[in-house]
N, C-alpha and C positions, 0 to 999 in steps of 0.2 A: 504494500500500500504506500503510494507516493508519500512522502512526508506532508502534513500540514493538509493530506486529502480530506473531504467530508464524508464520513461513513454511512453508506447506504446501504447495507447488508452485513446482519448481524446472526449470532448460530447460537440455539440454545439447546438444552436438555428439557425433557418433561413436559407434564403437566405446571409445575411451578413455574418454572422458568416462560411458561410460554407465557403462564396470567401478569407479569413481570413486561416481557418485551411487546405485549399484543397491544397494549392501550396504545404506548405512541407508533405503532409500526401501519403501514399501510395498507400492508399484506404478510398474510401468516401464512410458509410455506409446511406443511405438516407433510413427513416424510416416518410413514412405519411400514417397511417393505416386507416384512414376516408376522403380519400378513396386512391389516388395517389399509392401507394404501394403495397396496396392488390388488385388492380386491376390490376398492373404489373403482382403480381402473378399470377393470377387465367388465365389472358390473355396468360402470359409464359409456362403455362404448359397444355394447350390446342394449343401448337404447331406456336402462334404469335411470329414475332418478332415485339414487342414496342417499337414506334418512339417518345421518349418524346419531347412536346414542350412547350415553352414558355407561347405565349400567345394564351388565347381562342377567336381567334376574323374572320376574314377576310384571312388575311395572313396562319392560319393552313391549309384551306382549297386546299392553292395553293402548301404549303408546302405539302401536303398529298399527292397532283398530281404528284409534281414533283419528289415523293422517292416513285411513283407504289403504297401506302398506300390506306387505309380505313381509312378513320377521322373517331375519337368517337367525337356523340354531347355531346351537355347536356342533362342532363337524363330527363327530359319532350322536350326535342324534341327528342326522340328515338322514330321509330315510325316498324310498322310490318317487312317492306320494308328494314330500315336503323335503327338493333336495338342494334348498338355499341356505349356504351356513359360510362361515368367514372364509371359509376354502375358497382362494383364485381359481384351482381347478372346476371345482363343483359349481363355480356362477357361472365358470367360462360352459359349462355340459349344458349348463339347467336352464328351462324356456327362459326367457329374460322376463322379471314381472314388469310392474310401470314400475312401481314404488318396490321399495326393498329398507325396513328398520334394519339398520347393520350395527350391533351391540360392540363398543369396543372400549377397555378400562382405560387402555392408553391414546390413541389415538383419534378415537372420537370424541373424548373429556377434552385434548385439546383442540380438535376444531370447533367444538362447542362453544369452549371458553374462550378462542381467540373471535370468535363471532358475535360472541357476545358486547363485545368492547369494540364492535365497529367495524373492523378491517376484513379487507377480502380473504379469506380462505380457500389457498389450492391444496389438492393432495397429489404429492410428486411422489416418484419409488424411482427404482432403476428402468423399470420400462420406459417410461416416460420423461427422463431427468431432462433433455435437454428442447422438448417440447416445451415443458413450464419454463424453462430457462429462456425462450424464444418469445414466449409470451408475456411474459414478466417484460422484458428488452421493449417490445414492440409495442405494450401498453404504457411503457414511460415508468413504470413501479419502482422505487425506491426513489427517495431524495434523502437529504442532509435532515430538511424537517418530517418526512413520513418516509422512516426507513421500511425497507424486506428484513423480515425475520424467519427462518432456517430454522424448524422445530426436529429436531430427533426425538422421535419418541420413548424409546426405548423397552427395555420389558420391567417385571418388578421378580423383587427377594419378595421369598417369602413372606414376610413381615409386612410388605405392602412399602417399601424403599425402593427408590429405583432403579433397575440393573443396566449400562451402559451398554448398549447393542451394536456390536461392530456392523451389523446389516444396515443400522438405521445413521451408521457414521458415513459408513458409503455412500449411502442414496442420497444425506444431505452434500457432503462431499463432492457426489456429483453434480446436481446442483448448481454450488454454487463455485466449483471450477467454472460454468460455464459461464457463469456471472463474473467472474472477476476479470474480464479482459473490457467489461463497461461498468462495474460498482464497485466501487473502494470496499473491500472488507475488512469486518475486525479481523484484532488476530486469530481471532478464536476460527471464526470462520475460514481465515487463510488457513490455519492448520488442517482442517475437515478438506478443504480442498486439495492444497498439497497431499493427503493421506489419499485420496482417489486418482491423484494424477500416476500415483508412485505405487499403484497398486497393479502389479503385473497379471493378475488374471483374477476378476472381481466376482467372475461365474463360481470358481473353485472355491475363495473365499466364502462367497455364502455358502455355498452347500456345505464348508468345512465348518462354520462358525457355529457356536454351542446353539443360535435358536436352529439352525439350517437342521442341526444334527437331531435336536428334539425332534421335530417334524419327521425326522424320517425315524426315530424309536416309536415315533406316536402311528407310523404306518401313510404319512404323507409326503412323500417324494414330489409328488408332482406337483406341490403348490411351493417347492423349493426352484423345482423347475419355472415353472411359470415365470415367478419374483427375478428371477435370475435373467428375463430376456432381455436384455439389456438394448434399450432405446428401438425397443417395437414398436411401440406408441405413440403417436404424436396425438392422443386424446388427453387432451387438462379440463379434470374434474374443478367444478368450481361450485364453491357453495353458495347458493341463489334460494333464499324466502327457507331455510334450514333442510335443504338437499342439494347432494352431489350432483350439479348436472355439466354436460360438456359445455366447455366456455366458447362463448360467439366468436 
């Protein structure tokens, strides 16, 4: 970053982090590539509009009725009948609803929370990282006074603390390499970036990284695949009246 630049893209972690940078930011870039994100996509461009929400519990269900939606379960209760759940693979199989409630603790809390405070909210992954990056550019998105903000989502401990997801380092990483040859970034951000320029094969990395690996103990290979197609996509979900829909 040039000395004396104005910073117009900045990288956080979380849910916390994002209720922190979303008020003054312009646009909230939320990036959870295993799975929240690329399931946006893959749902957005089979014609869904995605209804993010909070919590996976009782309440989505009612939430779903009440906004005409299709609730996604968890993906071992996907069954022939009802086979929309966070699985990229399973939305990419499954008729495409209009509406689709997609339950997510981490990255639907924060595009929730960054909507709430105003700013536009896209969801970027690897499929799509330089799509968003195209359209950020060519929408004018970020200044000195309403910066971009770069949310990693992450996963959690146990305990409900957040656990640092190399998947979701990448996807932002990705990102916002593409940005930083027109947006001054923080450091924080320059480092996310430099870690994706310097990463010699990002397909392996996921598959090898501890979420990539859960997925496939849990019997789900193909939504590692999926996540893993790296700039398939030129579809940017954008969130419009509180659903994912492809931006004009």
């Amino acid at each position: 970053m040039p000395t004396g630049a104005a910073v117009t893209v900045s990288f956080g972690w979380g849910p916390v982090e994002a209720r922190v940078l979303a008020p003054a930011a312009a646009c909230v870039v939320v990036v959870d590539v295993l799975s929240f994100t690329t399931a946006v996509g893959v749902a957005v461009e089979g014609g869904t509009a995605v209804l993010p929400y909070r919590w996976r519990d009782a309440t989505a269900a009612a939430y779903a009725r009440e906004n005409d939606a299709v609730l996604a379960v968890g993906r071992r209760e996907a069954t022939g009948a009802h086979p929309w759940s966070l699985s990229p693979a399973a939305l990419r199989a499954a008729p495409p609803p209009g509406r689709l409630v997609l339950p997510s603790p981490n990255g639907s809390t924060i595009a929730a929370g960054a909507a709430s405070g105003g700013a536009t909210v896209v969801a970027a992954s690897l499929r799509n990282h330089t799509a968003v990056a195209r359209w950020l550019r060519d929408r004018g998105h970020g200044t000195a006074e309403r910066p971009l903000a770069v949310i990693a989502s992450g996963e959690r401990w146990p305990d409900g603390s957040l656990r640092p997801a190399l998947e979701d380092l990448l996807g932002a990483g990705a990102v916002l390499s593409a940005l930083r040859g027109t947006h001054p970034l923080t450091p924080e951000a320059t480092a996310a970036a430099t870690l994706w320029d310097a990463t010699e094969d990002p397909v392996a990395a996921l598959h090898g990284c501890d979420s990539g690996r859960e997925l496939y103990e849990y019997g789900y290979p193909q939504d590692v695949a999926v996540a893993a197609e790296t700039d398939r996509s030129t579809t940017v979900p954008v969130l419009v009246d509180g659903a994912f829909q492809e931006a004009p």
